[in-house]
Structures are given as C-alpha cells and as structure tokens.
N, C-alpha and C positions, 0 to 999 in steps of 0.2 A: 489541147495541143497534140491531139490525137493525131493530128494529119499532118503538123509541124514538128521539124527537130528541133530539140531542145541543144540551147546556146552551148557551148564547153564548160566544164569547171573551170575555173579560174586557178587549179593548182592542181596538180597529179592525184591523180587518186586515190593514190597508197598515202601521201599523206592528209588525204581529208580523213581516210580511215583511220591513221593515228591522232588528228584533229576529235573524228567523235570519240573516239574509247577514252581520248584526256577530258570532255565535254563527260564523257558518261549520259550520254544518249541513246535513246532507246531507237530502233528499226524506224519507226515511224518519224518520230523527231528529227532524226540526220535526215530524213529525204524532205522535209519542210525544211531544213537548211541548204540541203545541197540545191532544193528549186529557188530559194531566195539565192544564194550562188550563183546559181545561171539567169538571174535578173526574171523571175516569174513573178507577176503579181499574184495578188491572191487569187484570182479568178483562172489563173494558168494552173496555180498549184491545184484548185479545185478539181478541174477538169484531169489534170495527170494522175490527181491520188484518187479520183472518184470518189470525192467528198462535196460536199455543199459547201458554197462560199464561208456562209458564219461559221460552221465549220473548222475551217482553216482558219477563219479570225480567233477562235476562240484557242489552239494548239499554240498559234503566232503569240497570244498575248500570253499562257502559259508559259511557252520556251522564253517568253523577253523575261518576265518576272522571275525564272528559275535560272536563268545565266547573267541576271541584275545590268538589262539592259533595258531599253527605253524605244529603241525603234528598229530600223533594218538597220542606217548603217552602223550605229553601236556595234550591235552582232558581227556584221561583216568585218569592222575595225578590232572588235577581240578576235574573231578567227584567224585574222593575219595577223596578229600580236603571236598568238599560240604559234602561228605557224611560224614566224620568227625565230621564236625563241626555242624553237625545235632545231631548228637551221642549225648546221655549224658555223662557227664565223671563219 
C-alpha cells in the first residue's frame, strides 16, 4: 500500500488511542487493528507493516484468541461496543 492511501479510521483518533490503552495493546497489535479498521486485508497489512503474509495471519489469529474473538467483524463489533460505552450519553 506503499503507493496507495490508506482508507480513514473510522473514529477520531484520540479515541482509538483510548480504545487501545482499554484493549492493553501493544505498538504493534493497535496498528494490526487500526489496518483492519481501515478495511486492509492481510496482504495490505503485510505490505504496510513489512511483514510476510503468514506473518500477519499468525498476530490476527493471536489478537482474536487474546480479545476472545472469532474473526474481523467480532473485533470491529467490540471496538465499537468499547467505543460506546466511552461515549457520554
């Protein structure tokens, strides 16, 4: 995605940064979220974090089993749960 911009976050930035310190994510882990965020498959995330495909499958399948989810949109549906219930009503 070297030559292509990457999509927007789908929510401000200051609050994905309260998103991962609630997740307790490491540097590397929030930017494998934040590329699933901007709709990157694996082989985008690959190429932006300059990693190998399997690579990236293999942190994907870590982060789902460590935030006891099952696939993207799982994730994506807790990250906007969190980000909910951050919200004020």
């Amino acid at each position: 995605m070297a030559d292509s911009v990457l999509p927007p976050l789908p929510m401000p930035a200051d609050k994905f940064t309260l998103i991962v310190k609630q997740m307790d994510l490491s540097p590397q882990q929030a930017r494998v979220v934040e590329l699933i965020l901007r709709n990157c498959g694996d082989k985008e995330i690959a190429a932006e974090m300059q990693l190998q495909v399997s690579t990236v499958r293999t942190y994907i399948g870590r982060l789902f089993d460590r935030l006891g989810v099952e696939n993207r949109l799982a994730l994506v549906l807790k990250i906007f749960a969190l980000l909910h219930a951050e919200s004020p009503q």
